[in-house]
N, C-alpha and C positions, 0 to 999 in steps of 0.2 A: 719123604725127604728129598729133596730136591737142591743141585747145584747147576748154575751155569758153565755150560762149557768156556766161558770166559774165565772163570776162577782156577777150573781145571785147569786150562792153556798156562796163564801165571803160573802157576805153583809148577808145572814145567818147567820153567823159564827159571825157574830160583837157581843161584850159584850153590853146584852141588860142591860140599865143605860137612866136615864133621869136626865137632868139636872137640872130637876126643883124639889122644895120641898113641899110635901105633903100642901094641903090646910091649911091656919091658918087664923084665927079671928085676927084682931088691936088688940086687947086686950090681943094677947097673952104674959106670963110674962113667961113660963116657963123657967130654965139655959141653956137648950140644943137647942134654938131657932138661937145660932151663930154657933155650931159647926153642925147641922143640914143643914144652908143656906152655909154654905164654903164646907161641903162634899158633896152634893149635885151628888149624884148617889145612886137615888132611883130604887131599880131595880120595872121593870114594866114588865107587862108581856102582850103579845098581838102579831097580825101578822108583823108587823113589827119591828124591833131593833133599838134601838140610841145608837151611838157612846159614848162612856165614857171622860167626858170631865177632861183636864188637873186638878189637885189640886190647891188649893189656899189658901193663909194662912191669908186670910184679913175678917173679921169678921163685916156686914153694919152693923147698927145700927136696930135699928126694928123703922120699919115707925108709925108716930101716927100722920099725917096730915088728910088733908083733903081727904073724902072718894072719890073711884074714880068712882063714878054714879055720886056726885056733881062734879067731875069736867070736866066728860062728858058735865052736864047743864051748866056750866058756860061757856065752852068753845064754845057751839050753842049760848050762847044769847049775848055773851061778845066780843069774840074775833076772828078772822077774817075766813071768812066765806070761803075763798080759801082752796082747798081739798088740804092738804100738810102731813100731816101724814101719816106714812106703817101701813101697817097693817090692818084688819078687825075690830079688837079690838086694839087700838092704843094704844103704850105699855106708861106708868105712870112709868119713870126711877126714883131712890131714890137717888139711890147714887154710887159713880166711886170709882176704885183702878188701878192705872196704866191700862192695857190693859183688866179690867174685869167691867160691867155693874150691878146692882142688881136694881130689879121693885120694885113697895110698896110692893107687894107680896114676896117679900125678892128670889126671882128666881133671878140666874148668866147667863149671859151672855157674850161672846166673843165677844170684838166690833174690826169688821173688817171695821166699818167705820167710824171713829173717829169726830162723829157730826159734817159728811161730811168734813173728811180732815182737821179736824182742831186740833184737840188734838195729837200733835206730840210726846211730852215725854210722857204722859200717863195721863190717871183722877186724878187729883189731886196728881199731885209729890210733896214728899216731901221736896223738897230744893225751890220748883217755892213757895208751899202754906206759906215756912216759911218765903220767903221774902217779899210778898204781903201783910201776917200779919204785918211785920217789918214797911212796907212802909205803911201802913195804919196807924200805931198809929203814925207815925211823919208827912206827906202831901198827902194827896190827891190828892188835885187840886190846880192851880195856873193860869194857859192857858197858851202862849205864849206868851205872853207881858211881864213873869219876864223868868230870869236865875233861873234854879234848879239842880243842879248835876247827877240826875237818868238821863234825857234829853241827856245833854254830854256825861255821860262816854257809853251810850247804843248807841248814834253816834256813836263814835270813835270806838268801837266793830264792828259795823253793818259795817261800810264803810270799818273796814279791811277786811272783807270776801268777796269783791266786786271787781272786776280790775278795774284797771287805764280806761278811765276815771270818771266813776262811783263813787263819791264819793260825791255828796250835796241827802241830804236825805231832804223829806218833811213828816213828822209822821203824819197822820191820824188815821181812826178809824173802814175804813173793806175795801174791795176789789171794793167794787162797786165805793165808795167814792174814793179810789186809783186811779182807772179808769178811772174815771170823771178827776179828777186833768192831770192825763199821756194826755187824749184826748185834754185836753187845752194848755197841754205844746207844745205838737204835731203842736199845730193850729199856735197859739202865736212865735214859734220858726220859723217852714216854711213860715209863713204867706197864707199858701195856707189854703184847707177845706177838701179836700176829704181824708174820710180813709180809709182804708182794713182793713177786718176780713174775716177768715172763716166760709164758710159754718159749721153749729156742733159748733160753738164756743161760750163759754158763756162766758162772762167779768163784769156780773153786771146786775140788771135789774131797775138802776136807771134810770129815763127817759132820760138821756143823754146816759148811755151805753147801755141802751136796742137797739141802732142802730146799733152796734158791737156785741149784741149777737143773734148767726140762729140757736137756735130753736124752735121750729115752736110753743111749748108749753108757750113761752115766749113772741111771738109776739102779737101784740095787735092791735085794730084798730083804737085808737087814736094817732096823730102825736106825734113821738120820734125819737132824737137820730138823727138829718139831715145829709145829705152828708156823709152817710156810705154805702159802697157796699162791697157786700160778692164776696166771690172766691169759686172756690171749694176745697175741704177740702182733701188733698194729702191720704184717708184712702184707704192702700192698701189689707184691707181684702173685705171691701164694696164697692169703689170704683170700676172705668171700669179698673186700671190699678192694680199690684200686684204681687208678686211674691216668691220667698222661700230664698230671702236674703236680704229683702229690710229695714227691721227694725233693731234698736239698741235694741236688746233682745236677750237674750236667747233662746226665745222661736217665731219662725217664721208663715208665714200664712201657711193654709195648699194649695195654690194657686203654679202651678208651674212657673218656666221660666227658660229661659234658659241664662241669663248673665254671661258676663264674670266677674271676683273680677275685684270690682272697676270699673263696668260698672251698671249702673240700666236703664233699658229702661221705667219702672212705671214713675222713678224721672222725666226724659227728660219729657215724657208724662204729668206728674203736672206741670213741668214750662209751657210748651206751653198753659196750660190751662191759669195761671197766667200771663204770658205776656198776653193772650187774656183780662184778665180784665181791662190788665193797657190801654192798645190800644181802647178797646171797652167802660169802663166802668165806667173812672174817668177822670178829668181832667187831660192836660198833666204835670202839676207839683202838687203834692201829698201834704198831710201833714205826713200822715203816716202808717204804718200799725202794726196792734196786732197781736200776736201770742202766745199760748198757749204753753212752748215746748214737751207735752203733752195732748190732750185736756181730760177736765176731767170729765163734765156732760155731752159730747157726747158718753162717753162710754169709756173711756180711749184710743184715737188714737193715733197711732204714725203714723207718716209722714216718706217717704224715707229718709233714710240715704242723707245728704246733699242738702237734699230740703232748709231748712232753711237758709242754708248761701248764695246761689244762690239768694232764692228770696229776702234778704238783700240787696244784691247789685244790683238786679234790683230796690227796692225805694228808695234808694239811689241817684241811676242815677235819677230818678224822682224830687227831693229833697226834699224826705219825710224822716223820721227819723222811728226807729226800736222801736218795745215795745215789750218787752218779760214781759206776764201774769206768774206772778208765784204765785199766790195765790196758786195754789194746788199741785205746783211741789218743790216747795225753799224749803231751810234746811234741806237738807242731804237727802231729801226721795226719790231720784231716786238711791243712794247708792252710785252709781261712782263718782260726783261730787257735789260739793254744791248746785248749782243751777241747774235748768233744760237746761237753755241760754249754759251754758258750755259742755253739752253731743250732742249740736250740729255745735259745733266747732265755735260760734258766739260770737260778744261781744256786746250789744243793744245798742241804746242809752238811750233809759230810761228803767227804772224798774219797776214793781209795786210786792208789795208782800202784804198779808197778814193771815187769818188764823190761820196756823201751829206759825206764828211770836210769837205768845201772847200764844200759848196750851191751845185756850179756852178764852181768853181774849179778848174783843173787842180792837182790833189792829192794822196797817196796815202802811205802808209805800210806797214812792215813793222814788228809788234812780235813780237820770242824772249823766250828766257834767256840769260843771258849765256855758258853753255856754250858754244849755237848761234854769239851772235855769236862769240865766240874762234874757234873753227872755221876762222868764214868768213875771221875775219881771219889766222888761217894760211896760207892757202890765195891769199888776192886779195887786192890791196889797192884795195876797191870804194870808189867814189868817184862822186859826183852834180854834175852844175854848177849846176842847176835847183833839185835837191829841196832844201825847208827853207828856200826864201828868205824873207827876211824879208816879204815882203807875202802871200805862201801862208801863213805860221806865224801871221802877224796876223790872217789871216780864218780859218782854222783855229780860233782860242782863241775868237773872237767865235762862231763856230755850236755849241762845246760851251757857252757860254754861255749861246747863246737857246735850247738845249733844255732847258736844265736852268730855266732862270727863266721860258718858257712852256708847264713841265712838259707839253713837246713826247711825251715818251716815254710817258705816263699817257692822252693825245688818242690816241696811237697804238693804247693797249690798248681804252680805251671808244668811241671813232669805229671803229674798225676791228672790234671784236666786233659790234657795231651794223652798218655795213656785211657782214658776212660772212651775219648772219641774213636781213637784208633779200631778198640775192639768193640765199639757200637758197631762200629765196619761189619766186624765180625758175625753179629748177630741180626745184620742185614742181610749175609751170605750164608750163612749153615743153619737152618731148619731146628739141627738141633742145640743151637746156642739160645735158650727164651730168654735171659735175661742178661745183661750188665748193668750194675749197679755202685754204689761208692762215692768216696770223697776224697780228695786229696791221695794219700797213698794207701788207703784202703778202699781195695775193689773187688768185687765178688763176679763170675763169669758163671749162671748156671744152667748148666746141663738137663734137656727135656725130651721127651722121647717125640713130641711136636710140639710147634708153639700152640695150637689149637687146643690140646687138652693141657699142657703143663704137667702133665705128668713126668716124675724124673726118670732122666736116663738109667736104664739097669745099673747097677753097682760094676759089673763086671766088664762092662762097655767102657764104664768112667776111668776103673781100673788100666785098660789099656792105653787109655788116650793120656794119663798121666803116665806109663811110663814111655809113651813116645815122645811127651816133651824132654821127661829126665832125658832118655837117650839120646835130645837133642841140642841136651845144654842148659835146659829149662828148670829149675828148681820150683813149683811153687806149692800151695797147703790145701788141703781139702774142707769142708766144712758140709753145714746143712744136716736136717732131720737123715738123710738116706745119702750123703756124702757123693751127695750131687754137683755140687759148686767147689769149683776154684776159686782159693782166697789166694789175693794178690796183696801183699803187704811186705816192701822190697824194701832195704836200708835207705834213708831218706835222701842219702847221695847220689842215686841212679841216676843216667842221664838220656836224654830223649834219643839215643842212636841205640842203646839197649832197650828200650821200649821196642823201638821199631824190629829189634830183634827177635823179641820175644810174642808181636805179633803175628812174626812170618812161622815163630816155630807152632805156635793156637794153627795156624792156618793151614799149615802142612799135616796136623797131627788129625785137624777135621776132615780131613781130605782121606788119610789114610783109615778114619774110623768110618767114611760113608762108603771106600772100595770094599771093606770088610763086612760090613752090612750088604751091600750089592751080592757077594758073592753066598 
């Protein structure tokens, strides 16, 4: 592993600032306890420097809940016993402002991962919280058995941003549940069983879609999820195939080849893998197959350029039907297009979204053709208590809104090419950065113990180098087979002076995991 002494020198030179503020007691009352936790650059002095984090003009409240040693205890004796929490000291959030975090400790934070891709305009927008209060003091709930107006006018929005035939929407309540529903339409419409998914791909870890999602941290050894077979996963930086024009980015593998424009020899390579599953590995007529058009707890993969539309038309031929997973790609966040299904020149037949849909709301949908839905409706007479209530549909219409009126989608194309170059930088300078990758506001940064072998950084290396960015202000999400890669997926409002913030904290944190390694 190797740095220049010029990197080094820099990273000297950073204005030593911390982002966090001086220890306080709950109890404290004094005036200066907002504009202390919003200035938040404490200068500290020591061998190492923190990058000086962007200004903020949003003042949290001062926390006076419950202390966080009792909620350490409650949290062992009460609630569920599965290790899911970052961190060593698992961080105790207070409260949100668009793209900024604060602890009970009243410490800001930069969330580059928006409670896992899910807060698209920002923590608590003000046009989403003011219509939720709205829809709160008039209905809640009703189910689907009556007509409510938030229900229809948030259809007739959602289906305009959908093509032809795309247009009978089914409102649920999160992505897994989505999933579940698409796997049935899928069944019910082909009348066949068998489905594809990718190796790397997650769709839910409800017992029905836990058969559609391969990673290995998810699998289990009680029966789920029947008549589902994996493929291999078209990743041309990990994968046996790959090259230096194969992805839709900016930003390419560092892997060579030599094809001509408009030839991929990786691509070819993946379908022949794919036709081997169809041949070897399912029956010969399909019900369907999933696709991620980015996958996004495997570490953010993209697939060759025009893999997707190929393998379309192979289950097709099968007569299986298309599912494009957009739980963590829809609504503007790959920047070029609305949906992710569209940056690879496809049209599905069914949809599922959720997430980003609601900025934090339990929310989620399914859009078909009306084909599909008939099907399903022969077959079941599916039925939601939850989905579509009127206070979900009300904050629903409100976040298609503020994308569109703070050309959210346009910030995701120009912040997010901006960000993807910045930390190419990166993976110019540290040995062990092999890849950046992504689109728009999904970008994946992963960790290799050399670029030579690709082999990933130990677990326990990664582990440290995430919590020096937390420590430094840095919020962002892990991903990948061995939770090697930093997923970068930030509230779509970010701005390029926090970019560059969160550059310098990548770059301090590489610095201090290569002295550690030295020593």
């Amino acid at each position: 592993m190797t740095l220049t002494w010029r990197t080094v020198q820099r990273a000297l030179r950073l204005e030593t600032a911390s982002p966090r503020v001086p220890q306080m007691c709950h109890s404290l009352s004094r005036i200066s306890w907002a504009s202390a936790v919003c200035s938040l650059s404490v200068p500290k002095l020591g061998l190492h420097t923190k990058p000086k984090m962007p200004p903020c003009d949003f003042s949290p409240e001062r926390y006076q809940s419950i202390a966080y040693s009792r909620a350490l205890e409650i949290h062992k004796q009460h609630l569920s016993p599965v290790a899911t929490a970052y961190f060593q000291r698992p961080l105790m959030l207070h409260q949100g402002h668009r793209e900024w975090l604060f602890d009970f400790e009243g410490n800001r934070y930069l969330d580059f991962f928006s409670g896992i891709v899910t807060v698209s305009v920002g923590h608590c927008h003000p046009k989403v919280n003011a219509v939720a209060l709205e829809q709160l003091g008039r209905l809640w709930h009703t189910s689907s058995v009556f007509f409510h107006a938030p229900m229809h006018n948030y259809a007739e929005k959602l289906s305009a941003l959908l093509p032809e035939p795309l247009k009978v929407i089914f409102l649920v309540n999160s992505g897994s549940e989505a999933n579940d529903l698409a796997m049935l339409m899928a069944r019910a419409h082909s009348k066949n069983t068998d489905i594809i998914s990718f190796r790397g791909a997650y769709h839910g870890c409800s017992p029905y879609t836990l058969g559609l999602t391969n990673v290995g941290s998810f699998k289990m050894n009680l029966p789920s999820g029947m008549s589902c077979q994996s493929t291999m996963c078209p990743d041309v930086f990990r994968g046996p195939w790959g090259g230096s024009h194969c992805r839709d980015s900016p930003v390419q593998t560092i892997r060579e080849c030599c094809c001509e424009p408009g030839c991929c020899q990786a691509n070819e390579q993946y379908i022949e893998q794919f036709k081997d599953t169809l041949n070897t590995s399912v029956a010969k007529s399909i019900a369907g197959f999933f696709a991620e058009p980015i996958q996004g707890v495997n570490g953010v993969v993209q697939y060759p350029k025009g893999f997707l539309k190929i393998a379309f038309e192979l289950v097709r031929e099968r007569g299986g039907v298309c599912i494009a997973d957009e739980v963590q790609t829809g609504f503007g966040r790959l920047g070029s297009h609305f949906w992710g299904f569209q940056t690879h020149g496809v049209v599905p037949d069914i949809v599922t979204m959720a997430k980003g849909i609601g900025n934090g709301f339990p929310m989620a949908a399914v859009v078909t053709t009306p084909e599909i839905a008939e099907s399903l409706a022969k077959h079941v007479l599916h039925f939601n208590t939850f989905g579509g209530s009127p206070l979900a549909c009300a904050i629903g219409s409100a976040v298609l809104e503020v994308i569109k009126e703070e050309n959210l989608q346009e910030n995701s194309r120009e912040v997010g090419t901006y960000m993807l170059l910045k930390f190419a930088k990166l993976r110019e300078e540290f040995d062990i950065v092999g890849d950046v990758r992504g689109k728009g506001l999904m970008i994946g940064i992963e960790l290799v113990q050399d670029k030579m072998s690709r082999q990933p950084l130990p677990c326990a290396e990664v582990n440290q180098i995430h919590e020096d960015c937390k420590d430094m202000g840095l919020i962002v999400g892990r991903g990948g087979i061995f939770s090697q890669t930093f997923r970068i997926v930030p509230p779509m409002c970010i701005t390029k002076p926090e970019v560059d913030f969160a550059a310098e904290v990548f770059r301090s944190a590489f610095i201090q995991h290569m002295e550690r390694r030295a020593k």
